[in-house]
CHARMM-style PDB file with segment names, atoms N, HN, CA, C and O in Angstrom:
ATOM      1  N   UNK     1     -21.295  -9.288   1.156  1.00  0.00      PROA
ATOM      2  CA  UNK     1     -19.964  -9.440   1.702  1.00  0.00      PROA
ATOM      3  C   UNK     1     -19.479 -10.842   1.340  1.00  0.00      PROA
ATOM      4  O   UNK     1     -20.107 -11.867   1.606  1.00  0.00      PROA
ATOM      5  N   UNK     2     -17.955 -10.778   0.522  1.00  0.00      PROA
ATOM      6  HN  UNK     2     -17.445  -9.946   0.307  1.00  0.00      PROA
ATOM      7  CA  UNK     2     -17.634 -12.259   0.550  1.00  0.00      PROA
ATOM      8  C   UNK     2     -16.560 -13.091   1.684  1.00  0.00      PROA
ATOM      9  O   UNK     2     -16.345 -12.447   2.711  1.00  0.00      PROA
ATOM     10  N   UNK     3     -16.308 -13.591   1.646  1.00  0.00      PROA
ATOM     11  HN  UNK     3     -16.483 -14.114   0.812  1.00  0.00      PROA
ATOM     12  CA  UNK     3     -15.419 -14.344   2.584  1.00  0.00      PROA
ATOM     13  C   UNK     3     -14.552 -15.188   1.562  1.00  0.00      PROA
ATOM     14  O   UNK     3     -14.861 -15.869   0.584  1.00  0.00      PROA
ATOM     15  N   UNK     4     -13.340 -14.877   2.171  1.00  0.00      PROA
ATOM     16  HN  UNK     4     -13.089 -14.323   2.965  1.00  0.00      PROA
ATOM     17  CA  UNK     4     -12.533 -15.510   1.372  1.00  0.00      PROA
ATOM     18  C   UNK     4     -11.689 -16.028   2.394  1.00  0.00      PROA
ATOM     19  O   UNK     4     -11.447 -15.475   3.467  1.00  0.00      PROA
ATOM     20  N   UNK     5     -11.204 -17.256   1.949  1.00  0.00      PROA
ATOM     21  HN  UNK     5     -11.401 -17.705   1.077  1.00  0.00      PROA
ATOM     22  CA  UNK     5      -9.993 -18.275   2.738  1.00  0.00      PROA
ATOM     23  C   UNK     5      -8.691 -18.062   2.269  1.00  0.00      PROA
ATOM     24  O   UNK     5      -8.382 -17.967   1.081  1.00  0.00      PROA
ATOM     25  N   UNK     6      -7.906 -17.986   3.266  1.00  0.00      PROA
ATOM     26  HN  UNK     6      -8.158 -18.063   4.230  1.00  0.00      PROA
ATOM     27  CA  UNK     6      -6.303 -18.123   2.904  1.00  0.00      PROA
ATOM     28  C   UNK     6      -5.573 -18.931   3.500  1.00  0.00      PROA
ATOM     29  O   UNK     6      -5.606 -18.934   4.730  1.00  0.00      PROA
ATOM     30  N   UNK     7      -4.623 -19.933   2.722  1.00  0.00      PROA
ATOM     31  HN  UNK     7      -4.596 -19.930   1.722  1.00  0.00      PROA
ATOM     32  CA  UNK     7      -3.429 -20.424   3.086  1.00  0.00      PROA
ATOM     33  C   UNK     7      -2.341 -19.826   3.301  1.00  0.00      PROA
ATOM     34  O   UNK     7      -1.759 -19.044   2.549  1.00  0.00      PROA
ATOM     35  N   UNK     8      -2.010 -20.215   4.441  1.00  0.00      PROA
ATOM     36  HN  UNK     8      -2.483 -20.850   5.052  1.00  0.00      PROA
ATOM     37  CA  UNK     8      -0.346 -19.593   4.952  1.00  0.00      PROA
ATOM     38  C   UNK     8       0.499 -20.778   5.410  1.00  0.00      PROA
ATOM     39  O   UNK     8       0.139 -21.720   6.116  1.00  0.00      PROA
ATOM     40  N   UNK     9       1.653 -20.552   4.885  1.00  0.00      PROA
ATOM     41  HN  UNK     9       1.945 -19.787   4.311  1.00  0.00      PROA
ATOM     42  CA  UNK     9       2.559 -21.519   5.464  1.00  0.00      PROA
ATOM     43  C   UNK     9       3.175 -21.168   6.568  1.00  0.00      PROA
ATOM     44  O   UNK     9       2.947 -19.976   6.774  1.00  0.00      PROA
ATOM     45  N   UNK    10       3.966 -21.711   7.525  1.00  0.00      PROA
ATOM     46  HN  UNK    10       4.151 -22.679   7.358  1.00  0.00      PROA
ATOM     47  CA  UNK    10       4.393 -21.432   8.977  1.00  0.00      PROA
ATOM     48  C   UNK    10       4.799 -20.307   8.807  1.00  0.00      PROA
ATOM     49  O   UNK    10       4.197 -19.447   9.450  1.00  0.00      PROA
ATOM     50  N   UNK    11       6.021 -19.810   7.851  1.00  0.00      PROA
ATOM     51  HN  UNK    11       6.510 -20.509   7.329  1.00  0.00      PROA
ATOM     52  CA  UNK    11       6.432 -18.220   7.759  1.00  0.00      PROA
ATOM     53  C   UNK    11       5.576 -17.402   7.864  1.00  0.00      PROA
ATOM     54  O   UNK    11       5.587 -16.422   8.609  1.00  0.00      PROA
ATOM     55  N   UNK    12       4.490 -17.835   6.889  1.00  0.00      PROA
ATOM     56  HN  UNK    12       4.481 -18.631   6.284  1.00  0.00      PROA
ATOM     57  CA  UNK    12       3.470 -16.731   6.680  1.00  0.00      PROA
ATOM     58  C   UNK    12       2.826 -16.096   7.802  1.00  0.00      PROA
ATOM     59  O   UNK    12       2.676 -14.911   8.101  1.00  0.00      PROA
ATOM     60  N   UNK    13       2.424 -17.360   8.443  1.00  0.00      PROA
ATOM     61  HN  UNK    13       2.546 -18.323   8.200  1.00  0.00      PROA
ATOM     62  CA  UNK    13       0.935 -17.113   9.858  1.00  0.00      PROA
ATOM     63  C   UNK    13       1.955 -16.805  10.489  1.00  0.00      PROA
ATOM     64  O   UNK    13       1.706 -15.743  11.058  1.00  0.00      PROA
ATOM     65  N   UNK    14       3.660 -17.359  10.866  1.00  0.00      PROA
ATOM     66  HN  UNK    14       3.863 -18.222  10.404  1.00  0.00      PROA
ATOM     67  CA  UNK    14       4.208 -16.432  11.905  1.00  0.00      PROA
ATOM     68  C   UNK    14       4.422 -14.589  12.078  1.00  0.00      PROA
ATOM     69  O   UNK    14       4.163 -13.770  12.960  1.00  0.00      PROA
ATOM     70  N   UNK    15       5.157 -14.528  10.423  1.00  0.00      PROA
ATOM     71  HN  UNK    15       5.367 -15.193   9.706  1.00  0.00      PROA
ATOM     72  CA  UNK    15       4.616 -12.947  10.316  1.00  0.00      PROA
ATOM     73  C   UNK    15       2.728 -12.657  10.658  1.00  0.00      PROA
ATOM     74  O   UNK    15       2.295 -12.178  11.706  1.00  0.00      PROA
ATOM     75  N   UNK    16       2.160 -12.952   9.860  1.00  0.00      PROA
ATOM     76  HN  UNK    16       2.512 -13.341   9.008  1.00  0.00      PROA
ATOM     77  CA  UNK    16       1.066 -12.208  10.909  1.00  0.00      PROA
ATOM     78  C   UNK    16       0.725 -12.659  11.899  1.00  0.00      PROA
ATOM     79  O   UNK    16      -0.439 -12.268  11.995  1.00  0.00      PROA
ATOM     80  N   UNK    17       1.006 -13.396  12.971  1.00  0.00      PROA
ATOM     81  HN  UNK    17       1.951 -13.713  12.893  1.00  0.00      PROA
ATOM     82  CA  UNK    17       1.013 -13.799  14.306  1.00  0.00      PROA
ATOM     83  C   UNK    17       1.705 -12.331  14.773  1.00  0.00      PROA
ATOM     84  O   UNK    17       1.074 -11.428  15.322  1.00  0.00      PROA
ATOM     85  N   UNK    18       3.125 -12.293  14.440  1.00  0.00      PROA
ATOM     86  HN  UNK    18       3.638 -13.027  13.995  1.00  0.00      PROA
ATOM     87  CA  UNK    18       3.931 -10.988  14.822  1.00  0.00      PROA
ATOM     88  C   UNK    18       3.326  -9.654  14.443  1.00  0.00      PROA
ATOM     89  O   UNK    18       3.358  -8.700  15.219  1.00  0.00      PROA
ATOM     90  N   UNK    19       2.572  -9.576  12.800  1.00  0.00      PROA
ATOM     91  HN  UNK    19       2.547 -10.351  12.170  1.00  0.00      PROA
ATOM     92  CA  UNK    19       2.023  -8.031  12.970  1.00  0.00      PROA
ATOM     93  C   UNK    19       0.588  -8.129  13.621  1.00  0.00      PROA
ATOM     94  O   UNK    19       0.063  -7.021  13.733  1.00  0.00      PROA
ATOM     95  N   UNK    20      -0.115  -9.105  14.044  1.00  0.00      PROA
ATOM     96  HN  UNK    20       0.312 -10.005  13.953  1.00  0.00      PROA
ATOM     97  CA  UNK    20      -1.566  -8.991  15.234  1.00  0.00      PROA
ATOM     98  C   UNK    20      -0.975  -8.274  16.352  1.00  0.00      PROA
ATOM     99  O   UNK    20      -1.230  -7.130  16.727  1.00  0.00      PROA
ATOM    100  N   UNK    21      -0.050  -9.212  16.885  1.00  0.00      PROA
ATOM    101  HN  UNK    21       0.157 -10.142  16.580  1.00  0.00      PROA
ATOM    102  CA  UNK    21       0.800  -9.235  18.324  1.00  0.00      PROA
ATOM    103  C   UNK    21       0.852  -7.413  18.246  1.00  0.00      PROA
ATOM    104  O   UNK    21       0.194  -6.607  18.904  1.00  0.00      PROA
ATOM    105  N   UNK    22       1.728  -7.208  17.354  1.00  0.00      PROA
ATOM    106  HN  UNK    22       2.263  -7.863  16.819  1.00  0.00      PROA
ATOM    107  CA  UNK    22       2.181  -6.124  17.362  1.00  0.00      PROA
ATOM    108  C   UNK    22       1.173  -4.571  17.157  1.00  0.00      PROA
ATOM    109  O   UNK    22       1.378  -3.661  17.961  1.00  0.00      PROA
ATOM    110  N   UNK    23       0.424  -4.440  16.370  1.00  0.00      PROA
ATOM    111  HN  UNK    23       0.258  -5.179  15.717  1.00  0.00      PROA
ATOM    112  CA  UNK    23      -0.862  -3.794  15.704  1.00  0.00      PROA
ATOM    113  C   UNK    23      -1.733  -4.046  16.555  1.00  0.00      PROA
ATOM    114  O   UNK    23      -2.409  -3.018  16.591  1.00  0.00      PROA
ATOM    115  N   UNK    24      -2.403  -5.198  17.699  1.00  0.00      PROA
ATOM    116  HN  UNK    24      -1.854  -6.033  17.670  1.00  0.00      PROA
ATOM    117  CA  UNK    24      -3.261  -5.342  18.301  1.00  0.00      PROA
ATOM    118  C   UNK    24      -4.754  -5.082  17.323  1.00  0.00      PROA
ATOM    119  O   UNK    24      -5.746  -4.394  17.566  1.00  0.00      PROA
ATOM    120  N   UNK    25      -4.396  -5.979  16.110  1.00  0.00      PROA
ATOM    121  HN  UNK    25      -3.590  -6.538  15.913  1.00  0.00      PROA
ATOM    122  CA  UNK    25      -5.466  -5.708  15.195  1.00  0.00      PROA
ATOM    123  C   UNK    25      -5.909  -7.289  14.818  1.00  0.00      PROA
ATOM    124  O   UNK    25      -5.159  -8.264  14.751  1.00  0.00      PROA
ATOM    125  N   UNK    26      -7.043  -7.248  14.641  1.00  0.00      PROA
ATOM    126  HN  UNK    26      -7.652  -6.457  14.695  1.00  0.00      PROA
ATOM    127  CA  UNK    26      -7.661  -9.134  14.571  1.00  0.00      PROA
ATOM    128  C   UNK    26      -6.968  -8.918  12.954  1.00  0.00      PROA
ATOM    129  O   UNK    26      -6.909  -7.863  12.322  1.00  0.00      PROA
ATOM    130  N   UNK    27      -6.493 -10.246  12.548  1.00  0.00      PROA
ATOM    131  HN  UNK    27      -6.542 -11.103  13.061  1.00  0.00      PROA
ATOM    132  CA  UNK    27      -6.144 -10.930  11.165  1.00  0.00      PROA
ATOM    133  C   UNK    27      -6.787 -10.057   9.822  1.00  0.00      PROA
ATOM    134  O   UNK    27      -6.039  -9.358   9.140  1.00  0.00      PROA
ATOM    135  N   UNK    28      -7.902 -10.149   9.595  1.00  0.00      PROA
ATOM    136  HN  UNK    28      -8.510 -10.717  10.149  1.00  0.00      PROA
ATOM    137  CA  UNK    28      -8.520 -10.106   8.788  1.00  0.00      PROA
ATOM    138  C   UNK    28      -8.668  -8.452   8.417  1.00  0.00      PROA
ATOM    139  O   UNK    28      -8.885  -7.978   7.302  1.00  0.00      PROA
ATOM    140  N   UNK    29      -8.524  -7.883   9.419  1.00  0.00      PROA
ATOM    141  HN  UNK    29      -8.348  -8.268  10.324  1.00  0.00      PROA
ATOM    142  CA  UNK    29      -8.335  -6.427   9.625  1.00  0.00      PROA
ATOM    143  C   UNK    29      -7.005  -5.758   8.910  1.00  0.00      PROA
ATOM    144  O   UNK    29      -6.926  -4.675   8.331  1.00  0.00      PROA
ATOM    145  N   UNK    30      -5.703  -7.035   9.202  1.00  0.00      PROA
ATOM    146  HN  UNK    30      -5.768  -7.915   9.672  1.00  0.00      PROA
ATOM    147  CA  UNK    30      -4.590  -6.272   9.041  1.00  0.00      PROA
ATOM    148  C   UNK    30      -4.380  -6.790   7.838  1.00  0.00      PROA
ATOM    149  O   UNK    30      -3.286  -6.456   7.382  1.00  0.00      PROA
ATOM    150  N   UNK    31      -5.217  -7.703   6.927  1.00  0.00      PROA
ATOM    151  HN  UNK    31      -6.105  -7.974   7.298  1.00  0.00      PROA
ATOM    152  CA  UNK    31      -4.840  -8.251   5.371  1.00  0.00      PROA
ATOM    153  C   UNK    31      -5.725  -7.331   4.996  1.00  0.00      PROA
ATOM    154  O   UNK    31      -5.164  -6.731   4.079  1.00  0.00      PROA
ATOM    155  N   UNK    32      -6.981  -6.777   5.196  1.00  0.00      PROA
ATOM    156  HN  UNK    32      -7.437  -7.264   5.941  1.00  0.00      PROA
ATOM    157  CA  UNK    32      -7.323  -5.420   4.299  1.00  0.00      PROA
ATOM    158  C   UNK    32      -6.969  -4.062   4.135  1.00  0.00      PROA
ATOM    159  O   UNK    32      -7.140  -3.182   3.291  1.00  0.00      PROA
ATOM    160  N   UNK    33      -6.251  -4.235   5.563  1.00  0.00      PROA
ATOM    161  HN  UNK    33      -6.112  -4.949   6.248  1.00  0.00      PROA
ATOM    162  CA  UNK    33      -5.265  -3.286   5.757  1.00  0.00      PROA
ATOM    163  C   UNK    33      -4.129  -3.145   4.062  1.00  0.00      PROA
ATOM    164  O   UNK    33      -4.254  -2.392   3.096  1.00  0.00      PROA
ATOM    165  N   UNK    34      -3.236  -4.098   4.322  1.00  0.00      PROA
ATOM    166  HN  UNK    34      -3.135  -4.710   5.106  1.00  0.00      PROA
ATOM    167  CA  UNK    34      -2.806  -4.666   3.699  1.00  0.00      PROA
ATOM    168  C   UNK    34      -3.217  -4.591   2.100  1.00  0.00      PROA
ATOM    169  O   UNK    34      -2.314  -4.219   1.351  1.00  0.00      PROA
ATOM    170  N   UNK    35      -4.408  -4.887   1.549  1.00  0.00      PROA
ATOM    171  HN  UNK    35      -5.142  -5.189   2.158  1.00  0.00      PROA
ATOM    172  CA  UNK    35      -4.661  -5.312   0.542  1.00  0.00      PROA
ATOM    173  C   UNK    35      -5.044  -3.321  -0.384  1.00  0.00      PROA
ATOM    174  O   UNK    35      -4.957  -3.079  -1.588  1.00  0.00      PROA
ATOM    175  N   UNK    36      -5.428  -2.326   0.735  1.00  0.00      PROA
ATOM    176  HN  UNK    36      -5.499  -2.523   1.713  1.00  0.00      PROA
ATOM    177  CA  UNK    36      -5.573  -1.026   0.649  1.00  0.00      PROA
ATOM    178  C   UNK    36      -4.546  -0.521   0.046  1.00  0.00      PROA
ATOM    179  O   UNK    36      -4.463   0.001  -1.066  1.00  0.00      PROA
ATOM    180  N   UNK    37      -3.371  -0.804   1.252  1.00  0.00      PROA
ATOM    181  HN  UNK    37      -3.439  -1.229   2.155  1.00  0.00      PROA
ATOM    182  CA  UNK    37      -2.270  -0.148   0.951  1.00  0.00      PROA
ATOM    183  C   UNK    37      -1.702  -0.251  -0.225  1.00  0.00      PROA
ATOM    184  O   UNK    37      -1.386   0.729  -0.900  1.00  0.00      PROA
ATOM    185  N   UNK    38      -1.449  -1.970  -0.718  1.00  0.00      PROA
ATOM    186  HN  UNK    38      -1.705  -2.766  -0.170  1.00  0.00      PROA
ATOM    187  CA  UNK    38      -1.248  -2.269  -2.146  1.00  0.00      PROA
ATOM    188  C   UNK    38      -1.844  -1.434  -3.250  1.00  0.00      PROA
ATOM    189  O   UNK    38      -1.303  -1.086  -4.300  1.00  0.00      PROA
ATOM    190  N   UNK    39      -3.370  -1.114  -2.705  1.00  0.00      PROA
ATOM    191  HN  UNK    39      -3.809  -1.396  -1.852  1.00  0.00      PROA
ATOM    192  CA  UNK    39      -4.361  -0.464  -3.937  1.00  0.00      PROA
ATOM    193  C   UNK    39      -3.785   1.018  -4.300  1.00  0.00      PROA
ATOM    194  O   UNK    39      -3.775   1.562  -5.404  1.00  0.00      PROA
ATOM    195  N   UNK    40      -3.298   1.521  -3.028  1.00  0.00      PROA
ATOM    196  HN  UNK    40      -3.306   1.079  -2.131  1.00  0.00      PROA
ATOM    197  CA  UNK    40      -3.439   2.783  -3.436  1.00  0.00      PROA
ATOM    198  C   UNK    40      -1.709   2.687  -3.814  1.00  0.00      PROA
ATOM    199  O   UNK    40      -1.429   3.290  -4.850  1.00  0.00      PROA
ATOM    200  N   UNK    41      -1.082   2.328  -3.441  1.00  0.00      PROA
ATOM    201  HN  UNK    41      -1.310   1.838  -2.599  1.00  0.00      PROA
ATOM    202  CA  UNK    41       0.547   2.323  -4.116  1.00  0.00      PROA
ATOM    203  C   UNK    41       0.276   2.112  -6.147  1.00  0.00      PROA
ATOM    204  O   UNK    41       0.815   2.716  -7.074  1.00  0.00      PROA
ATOM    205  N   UNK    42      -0.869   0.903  -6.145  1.00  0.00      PROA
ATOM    206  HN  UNK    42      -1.307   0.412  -5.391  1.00  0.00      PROA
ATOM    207  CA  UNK    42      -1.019   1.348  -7.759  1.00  0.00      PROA
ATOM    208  C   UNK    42      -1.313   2.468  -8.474  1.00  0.00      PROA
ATOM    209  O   UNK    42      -0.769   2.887  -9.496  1.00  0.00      PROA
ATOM    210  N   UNK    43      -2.737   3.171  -7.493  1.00  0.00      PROA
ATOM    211  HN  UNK    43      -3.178   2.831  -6.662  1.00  0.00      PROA
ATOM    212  CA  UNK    43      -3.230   4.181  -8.237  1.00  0.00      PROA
ATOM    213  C   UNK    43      -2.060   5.970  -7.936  1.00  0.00      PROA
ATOM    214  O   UNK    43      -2.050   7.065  -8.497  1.00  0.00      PROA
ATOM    215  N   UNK    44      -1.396   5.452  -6.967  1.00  0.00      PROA
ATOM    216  HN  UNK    44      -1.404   4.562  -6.511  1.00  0.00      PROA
ATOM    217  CA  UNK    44      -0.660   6.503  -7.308  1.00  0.00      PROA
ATOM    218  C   UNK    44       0.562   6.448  -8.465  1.00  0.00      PROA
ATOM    219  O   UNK    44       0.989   7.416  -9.095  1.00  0.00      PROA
ATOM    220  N   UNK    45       0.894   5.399  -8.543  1.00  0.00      PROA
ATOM    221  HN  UNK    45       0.547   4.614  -8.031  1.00  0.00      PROA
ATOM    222  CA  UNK    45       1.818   5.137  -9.413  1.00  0.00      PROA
ATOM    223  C   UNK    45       1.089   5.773 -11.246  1.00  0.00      PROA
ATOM    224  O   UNK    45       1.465   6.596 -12.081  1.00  0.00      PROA
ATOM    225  N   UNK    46       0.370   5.181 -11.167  1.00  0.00      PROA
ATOM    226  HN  UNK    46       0.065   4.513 -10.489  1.00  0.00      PROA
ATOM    227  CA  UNK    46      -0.961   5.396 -12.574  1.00  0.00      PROA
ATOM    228  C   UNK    46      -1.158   7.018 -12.519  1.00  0.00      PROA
ATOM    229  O   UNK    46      -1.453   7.613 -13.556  1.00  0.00      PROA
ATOM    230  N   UNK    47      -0.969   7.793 -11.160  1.00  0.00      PROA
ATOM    231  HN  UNK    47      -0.729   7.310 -10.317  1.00  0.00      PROA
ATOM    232  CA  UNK    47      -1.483   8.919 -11.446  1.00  0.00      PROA
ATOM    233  C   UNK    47       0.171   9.594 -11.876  1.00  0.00      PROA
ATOM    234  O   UNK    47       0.548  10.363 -12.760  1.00  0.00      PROA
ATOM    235  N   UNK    48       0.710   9.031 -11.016  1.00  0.00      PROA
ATOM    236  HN  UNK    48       0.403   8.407 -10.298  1.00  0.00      PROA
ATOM    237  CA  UNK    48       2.081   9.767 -11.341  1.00  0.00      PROA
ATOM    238  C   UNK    48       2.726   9.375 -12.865  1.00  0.00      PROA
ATOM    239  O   UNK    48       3.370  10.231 -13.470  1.00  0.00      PROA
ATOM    240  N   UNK    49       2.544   8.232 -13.354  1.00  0.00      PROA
ATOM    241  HN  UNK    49       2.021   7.536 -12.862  1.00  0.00      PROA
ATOM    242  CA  UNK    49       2.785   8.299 -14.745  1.00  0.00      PROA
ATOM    243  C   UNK    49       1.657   8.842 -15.911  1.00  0.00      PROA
ATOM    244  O   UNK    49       1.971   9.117 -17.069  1.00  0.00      PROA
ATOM    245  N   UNK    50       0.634   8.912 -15.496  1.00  0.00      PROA
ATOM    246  HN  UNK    50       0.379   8.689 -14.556  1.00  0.00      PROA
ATOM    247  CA  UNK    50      -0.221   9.608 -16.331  1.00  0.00      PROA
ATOM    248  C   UNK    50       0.228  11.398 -16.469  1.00  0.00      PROA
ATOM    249  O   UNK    50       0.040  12.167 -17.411  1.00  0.00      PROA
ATOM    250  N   UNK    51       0.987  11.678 -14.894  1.00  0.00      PROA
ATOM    251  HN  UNK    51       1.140  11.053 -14.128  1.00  0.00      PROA
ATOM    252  CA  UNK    51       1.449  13.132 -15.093  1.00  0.00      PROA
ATOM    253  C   UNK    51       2.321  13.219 -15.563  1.00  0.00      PROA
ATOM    254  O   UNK    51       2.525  14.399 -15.850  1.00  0.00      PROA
ATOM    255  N   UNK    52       3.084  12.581 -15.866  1.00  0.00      PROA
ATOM    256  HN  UNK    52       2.919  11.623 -15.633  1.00  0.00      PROA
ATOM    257  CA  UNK    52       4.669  12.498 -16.586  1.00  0.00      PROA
ATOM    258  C   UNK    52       4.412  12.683 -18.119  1.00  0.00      PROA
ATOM    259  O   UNK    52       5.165  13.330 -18.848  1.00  0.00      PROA
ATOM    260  N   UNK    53       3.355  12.097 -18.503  1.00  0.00      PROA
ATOM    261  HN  UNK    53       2.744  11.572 -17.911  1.00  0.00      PROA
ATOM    262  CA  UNK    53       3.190  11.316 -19.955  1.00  0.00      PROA
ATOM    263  C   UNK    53       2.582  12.835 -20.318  1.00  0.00      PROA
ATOM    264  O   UNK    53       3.048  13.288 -21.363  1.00  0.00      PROA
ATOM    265  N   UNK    54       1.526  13.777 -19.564  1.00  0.00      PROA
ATOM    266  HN  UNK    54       1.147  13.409 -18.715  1.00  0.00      PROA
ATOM    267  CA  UNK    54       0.486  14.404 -20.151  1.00  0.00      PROA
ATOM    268  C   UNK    54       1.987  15.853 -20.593  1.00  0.00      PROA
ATOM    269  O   UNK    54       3.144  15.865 -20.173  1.00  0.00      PROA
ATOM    270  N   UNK    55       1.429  16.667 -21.361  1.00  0.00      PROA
ATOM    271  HN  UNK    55       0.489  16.657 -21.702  1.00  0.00      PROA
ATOM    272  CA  UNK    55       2.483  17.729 -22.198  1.00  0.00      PROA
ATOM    273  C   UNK    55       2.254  19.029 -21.255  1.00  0.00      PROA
ATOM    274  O   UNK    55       2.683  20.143 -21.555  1.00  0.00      PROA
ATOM    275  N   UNK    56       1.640  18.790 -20.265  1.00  0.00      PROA
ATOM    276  HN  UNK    56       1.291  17.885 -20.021  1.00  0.00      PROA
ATOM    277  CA  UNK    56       1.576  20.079 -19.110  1.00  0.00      PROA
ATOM    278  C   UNK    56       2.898  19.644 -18.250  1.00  0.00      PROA
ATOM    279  O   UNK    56       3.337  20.242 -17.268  1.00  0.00      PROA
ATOM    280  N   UNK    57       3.253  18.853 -18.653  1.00  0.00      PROA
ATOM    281  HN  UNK    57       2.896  18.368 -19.451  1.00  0.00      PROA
ATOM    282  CA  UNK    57       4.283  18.839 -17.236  1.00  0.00      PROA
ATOM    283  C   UNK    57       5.492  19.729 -18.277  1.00  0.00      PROA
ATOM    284  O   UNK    57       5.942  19.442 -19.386  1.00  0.00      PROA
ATOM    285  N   UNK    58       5.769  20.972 -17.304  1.00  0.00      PROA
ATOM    286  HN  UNK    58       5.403  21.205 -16.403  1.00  0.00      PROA
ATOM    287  CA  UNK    58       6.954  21.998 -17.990  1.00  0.00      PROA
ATOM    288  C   UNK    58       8.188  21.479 -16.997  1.00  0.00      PROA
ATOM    289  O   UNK    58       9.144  21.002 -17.608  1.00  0.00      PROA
ATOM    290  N   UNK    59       8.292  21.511 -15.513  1.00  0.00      PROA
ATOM    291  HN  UNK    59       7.515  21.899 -15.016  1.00  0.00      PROA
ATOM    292  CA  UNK    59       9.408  21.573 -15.068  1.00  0.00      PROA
ATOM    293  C   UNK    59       9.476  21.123 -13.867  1.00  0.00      PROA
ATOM    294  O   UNK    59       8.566  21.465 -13.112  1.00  0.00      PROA
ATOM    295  N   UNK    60      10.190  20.538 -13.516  1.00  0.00      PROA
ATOM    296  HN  UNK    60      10.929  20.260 -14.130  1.00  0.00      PROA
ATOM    297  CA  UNK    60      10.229  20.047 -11.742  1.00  0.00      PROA
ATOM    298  C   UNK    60      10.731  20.466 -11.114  1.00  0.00      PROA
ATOM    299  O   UNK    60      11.794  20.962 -11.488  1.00  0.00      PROA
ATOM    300  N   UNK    61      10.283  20.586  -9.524  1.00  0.00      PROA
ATOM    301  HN  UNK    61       9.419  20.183  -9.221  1.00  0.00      PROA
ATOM    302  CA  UNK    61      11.026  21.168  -8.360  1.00  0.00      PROA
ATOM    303  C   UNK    61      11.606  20.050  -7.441  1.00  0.00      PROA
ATOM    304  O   UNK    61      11.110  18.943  -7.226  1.00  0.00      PROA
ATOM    305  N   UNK    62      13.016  20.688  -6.836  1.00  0.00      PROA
ATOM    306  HN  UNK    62      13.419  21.587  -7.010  1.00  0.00      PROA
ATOM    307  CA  UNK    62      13.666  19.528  -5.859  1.00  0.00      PROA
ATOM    308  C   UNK    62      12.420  19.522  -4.633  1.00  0.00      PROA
ATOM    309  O   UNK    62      11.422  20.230  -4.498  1.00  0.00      PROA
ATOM    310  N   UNK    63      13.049  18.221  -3.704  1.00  0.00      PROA
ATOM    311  HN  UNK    63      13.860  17.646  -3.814  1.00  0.00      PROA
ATOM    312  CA  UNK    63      12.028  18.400  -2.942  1.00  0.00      PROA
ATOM    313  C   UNK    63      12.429  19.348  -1.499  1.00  0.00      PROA
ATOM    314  O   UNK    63      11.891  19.440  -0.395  1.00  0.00      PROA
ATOM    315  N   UNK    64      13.570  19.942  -2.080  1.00  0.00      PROA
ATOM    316  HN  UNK    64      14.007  19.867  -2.977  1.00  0.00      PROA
ATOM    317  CA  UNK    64      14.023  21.052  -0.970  1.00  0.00      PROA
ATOM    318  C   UNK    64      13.219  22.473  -1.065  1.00  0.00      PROA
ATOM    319  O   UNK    64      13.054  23.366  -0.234  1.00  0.00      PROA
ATOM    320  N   UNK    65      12.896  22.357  -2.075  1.00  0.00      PROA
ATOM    321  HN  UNK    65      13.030  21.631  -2.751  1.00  0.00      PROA
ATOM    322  CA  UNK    65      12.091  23.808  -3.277  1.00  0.00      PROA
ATOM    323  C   UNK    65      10.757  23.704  -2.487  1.00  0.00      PROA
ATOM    324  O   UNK    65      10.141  24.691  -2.083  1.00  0.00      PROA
ATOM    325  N   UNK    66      10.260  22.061  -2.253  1.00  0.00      PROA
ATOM    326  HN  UNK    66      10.760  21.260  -2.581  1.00  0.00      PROA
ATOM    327  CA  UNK    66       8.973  22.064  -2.227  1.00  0.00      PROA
ATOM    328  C   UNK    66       8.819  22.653  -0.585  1.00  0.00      PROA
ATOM    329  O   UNK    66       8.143  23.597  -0.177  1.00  0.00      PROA
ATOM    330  N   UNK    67       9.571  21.863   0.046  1.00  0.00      PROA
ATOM    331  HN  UNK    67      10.120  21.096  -0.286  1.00  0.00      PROA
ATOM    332  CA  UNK    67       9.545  22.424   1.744  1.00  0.00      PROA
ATOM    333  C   UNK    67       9.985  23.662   1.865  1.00  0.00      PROA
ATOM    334  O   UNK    67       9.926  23.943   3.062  1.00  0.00      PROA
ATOM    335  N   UNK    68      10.400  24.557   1.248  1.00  0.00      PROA
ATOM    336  HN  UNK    68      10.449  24.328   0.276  1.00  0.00      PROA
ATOM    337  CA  UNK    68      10.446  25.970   1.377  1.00  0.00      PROA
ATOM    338  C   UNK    68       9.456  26.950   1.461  1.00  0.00      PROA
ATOM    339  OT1 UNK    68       9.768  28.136   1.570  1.00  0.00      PROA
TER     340      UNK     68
END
């Protein structure tokens, strides 16, 4: 396990002062939180342009089509 240090400037530590407060989650919890969410916003992005790019994609549905 590593440990890593972070600098925050007053803005910074006040937002997460406000999302602890708020989340009732210790610091370190809500930056891996945090650092997840980032991860997976990439790999979906990567999956969704890898489906765009591949020659199976024939046709798209609205997303009214899809909730039907």
């Amino acid at each position: 396990m590593s440990v890593i240090s972070v600098r925050l400037n007053s803005e910074e530590e006040k937002v997460l002062k406000t999302l602890t407060d708020y989340f009732h989650e210790e610091r370190s919890t809500l930056l891996k939180k945090s650092m997840y969410e980032l991860y997976e916003d990439i790999q979906d992005i990567k999956f969704i342009e890898n489906h765009i790019e591949s020659k199976e994609v024939k046709e798209f549905i609205t997303g009214e089509e899809l909730l039907s």
